[in-house]
C-alpha positions, 0 to 999 in steps of 0.5 A, spaced: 826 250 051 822 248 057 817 254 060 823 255 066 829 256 061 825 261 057 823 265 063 831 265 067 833 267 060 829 273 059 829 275 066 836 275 065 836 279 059 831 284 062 837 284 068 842 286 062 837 291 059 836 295 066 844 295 067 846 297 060 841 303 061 844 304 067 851 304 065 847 309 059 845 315 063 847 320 058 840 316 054 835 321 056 828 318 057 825 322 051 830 320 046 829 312 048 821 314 047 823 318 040 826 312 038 824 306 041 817 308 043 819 306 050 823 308 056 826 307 064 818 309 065 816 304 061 820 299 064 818 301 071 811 300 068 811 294 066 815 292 071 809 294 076 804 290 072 808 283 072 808 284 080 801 285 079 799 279 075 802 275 079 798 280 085 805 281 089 805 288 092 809 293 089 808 300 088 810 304 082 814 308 086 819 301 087 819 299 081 822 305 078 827 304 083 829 297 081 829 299 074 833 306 076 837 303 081 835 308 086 829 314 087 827 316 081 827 324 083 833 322 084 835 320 078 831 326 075 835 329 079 843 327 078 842 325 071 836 328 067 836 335 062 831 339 059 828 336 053 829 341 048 825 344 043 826 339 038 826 334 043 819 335 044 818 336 038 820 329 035 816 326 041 811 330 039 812 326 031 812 320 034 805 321 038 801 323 032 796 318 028 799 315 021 
């Protein structure tokens, strides 16, 4: 497979990736942390880094919004709850050393 397929293919995988999130709002970013190690801030991060390598101007802030689909307060606003005590401390499990 040639470096320009393999890029459009995995761009179009991280596309489908924003949108299935997108279409699961009910997932909260810190069940996706507890169970995946990552979450729609993480990919807001990575988004931002990739931009950075390839030194184009973007702010975090703008790349949660790609990945959120609009201001993350926003977001936070409309779709995110309280962690709960055991949330947080399975979270918590999950930051320990093994």
């Amino acid at each position: 497979m040639d470096t320009k397929t393999q890029t459009e293919l995995e761009a179009a995988a991280f596309r489908r990736l924003v949108k299935h999130l997108d279409e699961r709002k009910d997932v909260q970013n810190i069940d996706l942390m507890i169970l995946a190690g990552f979450c729609r801030n993480c990919l807001s991060k990575w988004y931002k880094a990739a931009a950075d390598d390839q030194n184009i101007e973007i702010s975090y802030e703008e790349a949660c919004e790609h990945v959120y689909g609009m201001p993350y307060s926003e977001w936070k606003k409309q779709h995110q709850k309280p962690a709960t005590p055991e949330q947080l401390a399975a979270f918590e499990a999950t930051q320990k050393p093994k």
